[in-house]
N, C-alpha and C positions, 0 to 999 in steps of 0.2 A: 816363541822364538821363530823368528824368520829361518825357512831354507837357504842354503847357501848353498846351488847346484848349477851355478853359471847361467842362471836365469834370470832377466830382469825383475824385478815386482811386477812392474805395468804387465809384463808377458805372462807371468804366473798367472795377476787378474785375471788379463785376456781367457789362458786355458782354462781357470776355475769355471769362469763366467758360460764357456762352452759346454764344459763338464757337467754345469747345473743347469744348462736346457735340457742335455744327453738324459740325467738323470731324472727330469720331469718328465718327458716322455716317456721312459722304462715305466715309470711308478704309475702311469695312467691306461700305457700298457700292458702291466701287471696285474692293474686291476678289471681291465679290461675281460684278461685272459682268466681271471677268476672270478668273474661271472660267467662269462661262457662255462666254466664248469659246475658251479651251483644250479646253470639256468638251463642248460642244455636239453633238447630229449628228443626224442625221436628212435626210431629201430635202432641205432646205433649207439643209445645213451652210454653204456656203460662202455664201449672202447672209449670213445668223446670223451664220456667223463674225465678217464683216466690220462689219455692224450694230453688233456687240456691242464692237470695236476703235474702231467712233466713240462710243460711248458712255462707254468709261474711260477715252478719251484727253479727252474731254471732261469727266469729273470729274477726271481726274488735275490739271487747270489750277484746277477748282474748288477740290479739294484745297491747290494749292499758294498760291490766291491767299486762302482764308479764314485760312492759314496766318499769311500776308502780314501780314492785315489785325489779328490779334490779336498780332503784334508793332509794328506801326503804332500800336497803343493803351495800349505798353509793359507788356506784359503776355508770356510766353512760350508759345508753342506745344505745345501735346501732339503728342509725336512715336515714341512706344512704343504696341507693339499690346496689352499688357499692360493701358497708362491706357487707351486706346482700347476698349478691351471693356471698362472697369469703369464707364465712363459712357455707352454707344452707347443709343440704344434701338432697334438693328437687330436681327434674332435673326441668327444665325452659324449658320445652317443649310445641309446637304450635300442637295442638289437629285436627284432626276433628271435628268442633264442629256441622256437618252433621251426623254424629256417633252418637249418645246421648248416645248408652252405653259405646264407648269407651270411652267418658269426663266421665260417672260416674264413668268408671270402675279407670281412673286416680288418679280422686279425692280420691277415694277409696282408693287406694295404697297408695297415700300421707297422708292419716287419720292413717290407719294402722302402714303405717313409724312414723309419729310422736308418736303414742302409745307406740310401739316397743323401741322408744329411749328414752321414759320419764321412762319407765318402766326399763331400765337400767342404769338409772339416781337418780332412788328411792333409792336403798342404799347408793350409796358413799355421797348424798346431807347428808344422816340420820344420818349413822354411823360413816362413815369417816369425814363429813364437821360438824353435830352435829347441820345442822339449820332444826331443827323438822319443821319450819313455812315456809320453800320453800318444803320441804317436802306434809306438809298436799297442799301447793296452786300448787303442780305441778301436785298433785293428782287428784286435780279437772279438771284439764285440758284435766289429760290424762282420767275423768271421760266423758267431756261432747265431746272428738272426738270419745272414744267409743259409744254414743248415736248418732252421725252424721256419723260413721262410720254403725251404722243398717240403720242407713235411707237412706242411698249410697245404701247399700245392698239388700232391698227394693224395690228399683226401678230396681233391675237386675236378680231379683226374684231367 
């Protein structure tokens, strides 16, 4: 059954369609972010480690709630790492993970990227697509990698 929220189909598409780049990038950034914790080491291993265990458990919820939200819009989730890499705009890149600041500095740019694209994402969902409620929940999104995005930055002083 179709929603019936004063949305067009075509506009729901649209936002699903947004919502399932959003969430192929989370998932490539998730994974990302747990390897740096498997991979990690250096003097620091064990805060890193732990650092990096609040960081994926904390997309893994982003992950499963953007999921949510593009079936909220009747629309289905990408859920293959296959679609996943054919629309991310993350690179899938093997790190030094001997480097500690070059995995933060990675993660960093991938926090940043996703800000950058939600935030260009904010008006056409608003005003062109007309769904205020992917709106306000993309916000929050791109609210809590701006918060993980200082604590990347943190660690690089």
């Amino acid at each position: 059954m179709k929603p019936n929220i004063e949305i067009s189909d075509s506009h729901l598409k649209e936002v699903a369609t947004l919502l399932n780049k959003l969430l192929a990038d989370e998932y490539v950034l998730y994974t990302k972010t747990k390897n740096a914790h498997w991979n990690i080491q250096g003097p620091t291993f064990m805060e890193l480690h732990a650092f990096f265990q609040s960081q994926y458990e904390t997309l893994d919820i982003m992950v499963d709630d953007i999921a949510e939200r593009v079936r909220s819009l009747g629309h289905f989730a990408l859920g293959s790492l296959k679609n996943f890499l054919s629309i991310t705009s993350m690179l899938e890149n093997d790190e030094d993970f001997g480097n500690q600041k070059q995995i933060i500095q990675t993660l960093l740019n991938d926090h940043e990227t996703i800000v950058r694209i939600i935030r260009n994402d904010l008006v056409p969902v608003s005003d062109k697509y007309k769904d205020l409620g992917t709106t306000d929940f993309i916000t929050g999104v791109m609210k809590q990698h701006e918060k993980m995005t200082w604590m990347l930055r943190a660690y690089l002083g």
